[in-house]
mmCIF file as gemmi writes it, N, C-alpha and C atoms, coordinates in Angstrom:
data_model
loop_
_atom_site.group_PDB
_atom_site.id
_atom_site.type_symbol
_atom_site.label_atom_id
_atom_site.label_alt_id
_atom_site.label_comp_id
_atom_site.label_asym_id
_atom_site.label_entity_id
_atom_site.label_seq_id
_atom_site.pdbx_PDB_ins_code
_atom_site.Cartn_x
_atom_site.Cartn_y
_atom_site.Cartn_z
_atom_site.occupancy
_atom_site.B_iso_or_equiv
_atom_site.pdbx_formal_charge
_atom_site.auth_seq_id
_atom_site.auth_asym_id
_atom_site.pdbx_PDB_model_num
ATOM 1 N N . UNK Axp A 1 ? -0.319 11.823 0.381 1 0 ? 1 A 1
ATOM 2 C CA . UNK Axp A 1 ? 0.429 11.756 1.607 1 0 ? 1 A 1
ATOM 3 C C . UNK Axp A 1 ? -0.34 12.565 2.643 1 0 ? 1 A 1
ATOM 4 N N . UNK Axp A 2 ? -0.593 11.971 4.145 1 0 ? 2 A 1
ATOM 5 C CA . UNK Axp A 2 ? -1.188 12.767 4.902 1 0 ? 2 A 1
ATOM 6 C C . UNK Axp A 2 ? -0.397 12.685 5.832 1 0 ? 2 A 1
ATOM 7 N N . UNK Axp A 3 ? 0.172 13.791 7.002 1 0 ? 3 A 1
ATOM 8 C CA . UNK Axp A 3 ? 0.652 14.02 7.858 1 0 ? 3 A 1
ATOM 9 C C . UNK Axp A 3 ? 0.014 13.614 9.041 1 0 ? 3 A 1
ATOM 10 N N . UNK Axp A 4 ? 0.598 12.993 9.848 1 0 ? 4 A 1
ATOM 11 C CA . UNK Axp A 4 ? -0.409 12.215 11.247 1 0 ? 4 A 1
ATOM 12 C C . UNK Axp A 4 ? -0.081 12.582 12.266 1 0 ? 4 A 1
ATOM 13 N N . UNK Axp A 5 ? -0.51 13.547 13.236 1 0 ? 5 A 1
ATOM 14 C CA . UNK Axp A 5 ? 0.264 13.944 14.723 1 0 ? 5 A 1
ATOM 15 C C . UNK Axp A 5 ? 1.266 14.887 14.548 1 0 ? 5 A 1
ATOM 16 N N . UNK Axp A 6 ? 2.411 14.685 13.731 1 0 ? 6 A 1
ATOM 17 C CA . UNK Axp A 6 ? 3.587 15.478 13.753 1 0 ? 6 A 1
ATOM 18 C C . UNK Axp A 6 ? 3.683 15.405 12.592 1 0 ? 6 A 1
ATOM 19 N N . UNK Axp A 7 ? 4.948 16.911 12.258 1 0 ? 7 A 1
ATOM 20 C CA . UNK Axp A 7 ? 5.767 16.653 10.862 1 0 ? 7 A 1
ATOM 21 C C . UNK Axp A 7 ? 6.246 15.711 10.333 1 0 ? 7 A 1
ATOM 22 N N . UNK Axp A 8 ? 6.605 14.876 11.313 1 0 ? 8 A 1
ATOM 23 C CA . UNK Axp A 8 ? 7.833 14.075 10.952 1 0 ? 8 A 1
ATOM 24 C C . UNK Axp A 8 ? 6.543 12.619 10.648 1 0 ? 8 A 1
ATOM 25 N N . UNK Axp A 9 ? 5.642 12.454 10.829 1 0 ? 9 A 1
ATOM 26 C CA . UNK Axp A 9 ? 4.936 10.944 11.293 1 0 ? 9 A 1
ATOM 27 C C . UNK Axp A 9 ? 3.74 11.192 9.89 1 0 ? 9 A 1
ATOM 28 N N . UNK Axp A 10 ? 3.775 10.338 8.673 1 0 ? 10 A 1
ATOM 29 C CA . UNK Axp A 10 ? 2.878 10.695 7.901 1 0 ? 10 A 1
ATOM 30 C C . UNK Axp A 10 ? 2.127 9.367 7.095 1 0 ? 10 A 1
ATOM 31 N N . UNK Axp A 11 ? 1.583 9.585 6.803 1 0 ? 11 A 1
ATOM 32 C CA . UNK Axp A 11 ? 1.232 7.695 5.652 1 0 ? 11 A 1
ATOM 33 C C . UNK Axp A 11 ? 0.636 8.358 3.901 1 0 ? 11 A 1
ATOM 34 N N . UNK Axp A 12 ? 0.964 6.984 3.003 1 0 ? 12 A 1
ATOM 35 C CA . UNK Axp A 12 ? 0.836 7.657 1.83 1 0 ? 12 A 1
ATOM 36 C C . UNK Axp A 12 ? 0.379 6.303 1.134 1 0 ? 12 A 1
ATOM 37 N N . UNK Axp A 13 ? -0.374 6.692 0.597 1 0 ? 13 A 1
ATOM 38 C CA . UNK Axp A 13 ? -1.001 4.909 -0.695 1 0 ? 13 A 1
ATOM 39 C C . UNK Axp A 13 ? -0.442 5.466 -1.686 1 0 ? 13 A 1
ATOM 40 N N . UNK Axp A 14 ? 0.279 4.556 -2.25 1 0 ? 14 A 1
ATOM 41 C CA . UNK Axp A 14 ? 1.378 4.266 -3.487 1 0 ? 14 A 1
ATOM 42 C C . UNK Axp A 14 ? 0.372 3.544 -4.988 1 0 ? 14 A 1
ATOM 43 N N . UNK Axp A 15 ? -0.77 3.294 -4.286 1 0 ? 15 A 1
ATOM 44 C CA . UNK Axp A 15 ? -1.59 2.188 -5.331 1 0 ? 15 A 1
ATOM 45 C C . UNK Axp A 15 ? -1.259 0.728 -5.788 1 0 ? 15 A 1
ATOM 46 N N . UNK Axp A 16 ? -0.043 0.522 -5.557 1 0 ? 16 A 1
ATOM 47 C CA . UNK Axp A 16 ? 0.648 -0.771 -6.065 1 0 ? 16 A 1
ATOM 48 C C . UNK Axp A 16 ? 1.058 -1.519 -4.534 1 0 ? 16 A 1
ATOM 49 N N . UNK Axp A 17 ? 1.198 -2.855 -4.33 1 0 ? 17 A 1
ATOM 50 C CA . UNK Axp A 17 ? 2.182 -3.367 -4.19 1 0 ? 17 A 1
ATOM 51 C C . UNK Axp A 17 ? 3.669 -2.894 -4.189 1 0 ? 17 A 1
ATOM 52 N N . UNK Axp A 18 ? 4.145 -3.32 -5.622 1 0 ? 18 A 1
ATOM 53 C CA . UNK Axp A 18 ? 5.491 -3.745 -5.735 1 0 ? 18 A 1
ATOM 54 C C . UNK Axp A 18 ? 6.005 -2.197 -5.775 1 0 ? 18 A 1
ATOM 55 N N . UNK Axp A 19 ? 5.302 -1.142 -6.168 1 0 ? 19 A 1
ATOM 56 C CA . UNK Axp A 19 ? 5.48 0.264 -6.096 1 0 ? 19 A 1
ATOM 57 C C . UNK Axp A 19 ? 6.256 0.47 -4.81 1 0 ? 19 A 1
ATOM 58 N N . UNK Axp A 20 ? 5.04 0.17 -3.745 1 0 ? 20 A 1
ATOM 59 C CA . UNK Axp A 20 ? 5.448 0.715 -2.014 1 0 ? 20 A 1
ATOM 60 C C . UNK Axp A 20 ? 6.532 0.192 -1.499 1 0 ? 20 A 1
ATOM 61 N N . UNK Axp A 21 ? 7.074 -1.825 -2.204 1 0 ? 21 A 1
ATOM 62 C CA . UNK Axp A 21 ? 8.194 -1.9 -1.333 1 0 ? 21 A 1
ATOM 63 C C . UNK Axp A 21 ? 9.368 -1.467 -2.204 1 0 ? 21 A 1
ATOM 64 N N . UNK Axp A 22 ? 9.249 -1.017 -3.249 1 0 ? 22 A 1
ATOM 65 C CA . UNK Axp A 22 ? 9.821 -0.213 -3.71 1 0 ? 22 A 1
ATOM 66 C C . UNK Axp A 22 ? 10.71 1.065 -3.21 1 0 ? 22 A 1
ATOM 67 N N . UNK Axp A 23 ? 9.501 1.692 -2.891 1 0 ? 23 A 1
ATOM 68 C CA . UNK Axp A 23 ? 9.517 3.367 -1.967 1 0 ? 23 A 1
ATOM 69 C C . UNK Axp A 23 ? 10.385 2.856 -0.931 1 0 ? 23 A 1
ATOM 70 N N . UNK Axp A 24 ? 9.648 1.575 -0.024 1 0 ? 24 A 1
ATOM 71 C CA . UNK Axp A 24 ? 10.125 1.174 1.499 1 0 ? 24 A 1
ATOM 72 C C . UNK Axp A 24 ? 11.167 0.783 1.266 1 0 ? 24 A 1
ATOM 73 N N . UNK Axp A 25 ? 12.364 0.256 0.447 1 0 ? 25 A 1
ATOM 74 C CA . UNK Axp A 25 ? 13.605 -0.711 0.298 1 0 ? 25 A 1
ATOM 75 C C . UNK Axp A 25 ? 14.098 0.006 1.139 1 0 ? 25 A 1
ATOM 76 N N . UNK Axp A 26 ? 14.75 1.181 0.513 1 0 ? 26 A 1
ATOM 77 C CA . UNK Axp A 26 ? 15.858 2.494 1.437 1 0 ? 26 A 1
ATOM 78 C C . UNK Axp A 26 ? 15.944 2.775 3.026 1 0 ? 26 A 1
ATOM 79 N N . UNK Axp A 27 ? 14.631 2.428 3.427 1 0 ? 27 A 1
ATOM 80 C CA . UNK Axp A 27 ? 13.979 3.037 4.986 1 0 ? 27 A 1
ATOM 81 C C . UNK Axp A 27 ? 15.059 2.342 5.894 1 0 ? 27 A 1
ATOM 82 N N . UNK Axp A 28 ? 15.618 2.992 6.424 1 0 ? 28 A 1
ATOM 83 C CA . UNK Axp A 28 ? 16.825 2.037 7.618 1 0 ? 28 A 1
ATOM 84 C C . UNK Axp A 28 ? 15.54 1.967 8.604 1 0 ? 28 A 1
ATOM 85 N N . UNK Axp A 29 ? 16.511 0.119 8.692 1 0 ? 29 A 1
ATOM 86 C CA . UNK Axp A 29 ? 15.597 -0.8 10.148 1 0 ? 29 A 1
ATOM 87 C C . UNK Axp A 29 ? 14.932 0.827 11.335 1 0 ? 29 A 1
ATOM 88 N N . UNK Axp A 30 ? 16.119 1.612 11.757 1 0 ? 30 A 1
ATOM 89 C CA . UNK Axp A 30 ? 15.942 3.303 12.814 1 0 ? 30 A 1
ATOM 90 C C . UNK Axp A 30 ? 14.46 3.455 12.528 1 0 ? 30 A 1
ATOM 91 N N . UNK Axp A 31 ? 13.762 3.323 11.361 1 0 ? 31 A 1
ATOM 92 C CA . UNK Axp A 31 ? 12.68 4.654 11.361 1 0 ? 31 A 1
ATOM 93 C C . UNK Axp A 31 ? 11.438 3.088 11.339 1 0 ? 31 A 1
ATOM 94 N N . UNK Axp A 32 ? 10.798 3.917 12.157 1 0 ? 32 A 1
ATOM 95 C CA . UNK Axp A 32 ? 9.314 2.759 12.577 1 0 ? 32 A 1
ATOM 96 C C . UNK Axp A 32 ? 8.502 2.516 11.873 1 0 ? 32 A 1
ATOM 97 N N . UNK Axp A 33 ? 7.768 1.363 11.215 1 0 ? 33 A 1
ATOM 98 C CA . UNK Axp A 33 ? 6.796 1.45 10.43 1 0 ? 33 A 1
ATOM 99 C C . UNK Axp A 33 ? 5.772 0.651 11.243 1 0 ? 33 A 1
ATOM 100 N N . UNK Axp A 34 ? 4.825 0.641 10.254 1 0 ? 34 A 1
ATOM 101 C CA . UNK Axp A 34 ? 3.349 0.074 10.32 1 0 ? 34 A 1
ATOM 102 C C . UNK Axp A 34 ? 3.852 -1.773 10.473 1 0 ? 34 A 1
ATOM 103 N N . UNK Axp A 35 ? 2.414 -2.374 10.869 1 0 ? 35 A 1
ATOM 104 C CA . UNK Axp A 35 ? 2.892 -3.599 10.81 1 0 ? 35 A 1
ATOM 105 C C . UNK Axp A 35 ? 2.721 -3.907 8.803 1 0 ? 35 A 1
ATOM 106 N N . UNK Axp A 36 ? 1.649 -3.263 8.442 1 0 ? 36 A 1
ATOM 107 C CA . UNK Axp A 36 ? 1.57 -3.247 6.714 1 0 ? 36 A 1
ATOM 108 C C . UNK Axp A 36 ? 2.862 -3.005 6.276 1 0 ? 36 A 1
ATOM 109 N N . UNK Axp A 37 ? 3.396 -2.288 6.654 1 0 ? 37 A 1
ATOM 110 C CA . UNK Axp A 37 ? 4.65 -1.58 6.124 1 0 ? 37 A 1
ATOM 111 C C . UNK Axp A 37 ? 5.879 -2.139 5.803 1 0 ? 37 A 1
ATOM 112 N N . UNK Axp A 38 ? 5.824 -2.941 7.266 1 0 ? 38 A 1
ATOM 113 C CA . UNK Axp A 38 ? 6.902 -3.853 7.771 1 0 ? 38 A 1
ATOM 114 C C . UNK Axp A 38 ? 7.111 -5.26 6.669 1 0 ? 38 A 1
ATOM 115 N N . UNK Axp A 39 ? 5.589 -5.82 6.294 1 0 ? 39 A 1
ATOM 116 C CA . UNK Axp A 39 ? 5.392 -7.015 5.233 1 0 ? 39 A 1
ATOM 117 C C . UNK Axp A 39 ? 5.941 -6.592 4.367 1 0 ? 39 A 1
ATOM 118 N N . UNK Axp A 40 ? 5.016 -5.583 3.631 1 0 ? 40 A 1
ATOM 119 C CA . UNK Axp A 40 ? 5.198 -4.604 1.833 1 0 ? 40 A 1
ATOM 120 C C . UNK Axp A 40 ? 7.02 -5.105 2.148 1 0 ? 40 A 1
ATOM 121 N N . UNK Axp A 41 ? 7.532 -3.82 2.908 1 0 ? 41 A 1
ATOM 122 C CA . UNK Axp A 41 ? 8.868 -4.08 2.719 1 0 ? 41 A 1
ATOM 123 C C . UNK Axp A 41 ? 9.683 -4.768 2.746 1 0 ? 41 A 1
ATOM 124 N N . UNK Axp A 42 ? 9.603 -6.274 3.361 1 0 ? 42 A 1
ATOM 125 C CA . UNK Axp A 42 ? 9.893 -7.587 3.069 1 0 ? 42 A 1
ATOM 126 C C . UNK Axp A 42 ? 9.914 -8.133 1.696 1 0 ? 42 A 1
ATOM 127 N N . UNK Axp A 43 ? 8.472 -7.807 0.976 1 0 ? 43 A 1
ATOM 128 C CA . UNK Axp A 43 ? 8.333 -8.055 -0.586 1 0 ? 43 A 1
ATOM 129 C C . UNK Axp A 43 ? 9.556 -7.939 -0.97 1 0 ? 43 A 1
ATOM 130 N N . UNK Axp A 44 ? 10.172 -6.857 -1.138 1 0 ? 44 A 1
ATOM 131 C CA . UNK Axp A 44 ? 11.397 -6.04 -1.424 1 0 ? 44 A 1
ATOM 132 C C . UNK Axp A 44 ? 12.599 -6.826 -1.261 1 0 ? 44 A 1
ATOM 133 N N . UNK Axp A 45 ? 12.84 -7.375 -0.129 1 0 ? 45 A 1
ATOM 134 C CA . UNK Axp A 45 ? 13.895 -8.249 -0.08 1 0 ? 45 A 1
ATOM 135 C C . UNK Axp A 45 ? 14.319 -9.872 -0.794 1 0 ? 45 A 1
């Protein structure tokens, strides 16, 4: 996990796929992601 700009703003490689939309399911629509982020967590659905 590396911290980017601020505390709050960070990115992290999970190694997997199905791992990350995993991690990402929980994330309410509120908190901003990547456009990568945004796909992965689609997987999920």
């Amino acid at each position: 996990m590396t911290f980017r700009g601020a505390v709050t703003t960070f990115s992290a490689s999970l190694g997997v796929v199905p791992l990350a939309a995993h991690v990402l399911s929980p994330v309410p629509p509120s908190v901003p992601l990547s456009n990568r982020a945004v796909s992965v967590k689609t997987m999920a659905a």
